[in-house]
C-alpha positions in Angstrom: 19.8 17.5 88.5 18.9 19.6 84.7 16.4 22.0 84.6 13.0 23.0 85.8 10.7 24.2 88.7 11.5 23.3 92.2 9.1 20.5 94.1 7.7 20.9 97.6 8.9 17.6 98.1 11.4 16.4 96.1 12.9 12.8 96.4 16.2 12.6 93.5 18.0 9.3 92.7 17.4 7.7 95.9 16.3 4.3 97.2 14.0 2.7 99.8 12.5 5.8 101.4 9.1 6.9 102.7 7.1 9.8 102.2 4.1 9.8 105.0 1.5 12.0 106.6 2.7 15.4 104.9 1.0 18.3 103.5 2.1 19.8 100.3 0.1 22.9 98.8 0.6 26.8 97.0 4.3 25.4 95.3 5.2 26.9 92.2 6.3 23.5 91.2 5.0 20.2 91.7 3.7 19.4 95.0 5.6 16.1 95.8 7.7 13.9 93.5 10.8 11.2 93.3 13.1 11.4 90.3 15.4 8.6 88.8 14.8 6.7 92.4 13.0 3.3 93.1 11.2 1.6 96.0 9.4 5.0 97.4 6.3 4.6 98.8 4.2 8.2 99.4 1.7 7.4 101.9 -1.1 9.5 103.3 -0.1 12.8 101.8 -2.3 16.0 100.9 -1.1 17.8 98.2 -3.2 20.6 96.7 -2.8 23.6 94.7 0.5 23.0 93.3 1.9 24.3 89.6 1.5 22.0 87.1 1.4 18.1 88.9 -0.2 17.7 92.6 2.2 14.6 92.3 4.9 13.6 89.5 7.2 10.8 89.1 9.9 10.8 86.5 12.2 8.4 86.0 11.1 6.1 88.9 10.6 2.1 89.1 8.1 0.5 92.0 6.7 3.3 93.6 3.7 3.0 95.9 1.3 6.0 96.3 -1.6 5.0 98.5 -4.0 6.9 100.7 -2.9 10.6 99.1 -5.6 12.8 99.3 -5.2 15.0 96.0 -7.0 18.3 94.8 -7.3 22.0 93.7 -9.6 24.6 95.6 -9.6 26.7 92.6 -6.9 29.0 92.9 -5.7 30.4 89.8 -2.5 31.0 91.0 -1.4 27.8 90.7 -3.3 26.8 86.9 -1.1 26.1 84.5 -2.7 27.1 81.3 -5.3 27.9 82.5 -5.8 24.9 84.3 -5.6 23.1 87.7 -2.2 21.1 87.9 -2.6 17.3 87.0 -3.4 14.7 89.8 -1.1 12.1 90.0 1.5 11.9 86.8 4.0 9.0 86.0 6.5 10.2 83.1 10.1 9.6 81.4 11.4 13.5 80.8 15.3 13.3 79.9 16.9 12.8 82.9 20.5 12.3 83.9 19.9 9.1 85.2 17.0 7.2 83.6 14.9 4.5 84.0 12.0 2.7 82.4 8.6 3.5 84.8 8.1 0.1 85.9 6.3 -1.7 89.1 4.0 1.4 90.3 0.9 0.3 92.4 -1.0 3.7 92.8 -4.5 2.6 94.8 -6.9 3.7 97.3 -6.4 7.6 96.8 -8.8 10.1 96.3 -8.3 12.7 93.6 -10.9 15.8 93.0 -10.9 18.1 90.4 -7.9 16.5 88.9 -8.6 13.5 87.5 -7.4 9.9 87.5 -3.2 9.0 87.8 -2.3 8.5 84.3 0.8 7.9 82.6 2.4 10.3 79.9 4.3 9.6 77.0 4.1 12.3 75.0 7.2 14.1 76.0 10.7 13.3 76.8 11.8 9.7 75.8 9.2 8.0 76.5 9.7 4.7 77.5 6.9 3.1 78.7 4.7 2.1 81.9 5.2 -1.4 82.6 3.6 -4.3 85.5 1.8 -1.3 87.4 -1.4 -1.2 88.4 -3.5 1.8 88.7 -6.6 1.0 90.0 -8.8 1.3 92.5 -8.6 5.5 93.1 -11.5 7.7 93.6 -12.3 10.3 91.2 -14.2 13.1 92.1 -15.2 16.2 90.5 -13.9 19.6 91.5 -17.2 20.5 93.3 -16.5 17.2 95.8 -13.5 19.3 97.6 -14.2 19.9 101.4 -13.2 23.1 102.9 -11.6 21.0 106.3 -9.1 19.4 103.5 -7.2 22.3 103.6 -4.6 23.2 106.4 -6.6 26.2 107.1 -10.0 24.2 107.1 
């Protein structure tokens, strides 16, 4: 599927599937993600200390991330210059299959020390977030993380 770092979780060019109850952490590659696939809904995930996005969709129309819980304890192992990895990222990188980032509903998760699901145009081709909503998400700061959010507590 091109180039790049592996993802804990990785959903490619696939439809109608559900992502529930997991826990994604110390990846040298994004934590959980779907690529060029629609209708995924990731559902009561942890996902922390990952390289570079906690959790990354490229390429992908209606996707439904509710109830994540979303973080960094700090570990520089995973910064990516010199930085925690991103939150929650939407994105168009060229792809083999592409699609325009339409019809996300990312709500109700809570996100410390990484800040707020945002959309990134910047890079790639672009294209646009379109009828999403991305709103209500709580945003904490980094010294909000809880030891017991961790699998070793």
């Amino acid at each position: 599927m091109g180039e790049g770092w592996a993802r804990g979780i990785a959903i490619d060019v696939t439809k109608n599937s559900v992502i529930r109850d997991n826990m994604v952490y110390d990846n040298y590659g994004e934590g959980l993600g779907g690529l060029s696939s629609s209708r995924l809904s990731f559902v009561g995930n942890t996902a922390h200390d990952n390289y570079s996005v906690q959790m990354y969709f490229d390429n992908s129309q209606y996707i439904t991330a509710r109830d994540n819980l979303v973080f960094h304890t700090g570990d520089r192992d995973y910064y990516r210059g010199g930085k925690p990895g991103t939150g929650m990222l939407i994105a168009n990188e060229y792809a083999e299959f592409q699609k325009h980032s339409t019809g996300y509903v990312v709500t109700d998760n809570t996100l410390a020390g990484v800040g707020a699901p945002k959309y990134d145009g910047s890079y790639g081709w672009g294209g646009g977030l379109s009828n999403s909503t991305i709103a209500p998400n709580e945003i904490l700061s980094a010294a909000a993380v809880q030891s017991d959010w961790t699998y070793l507590g």
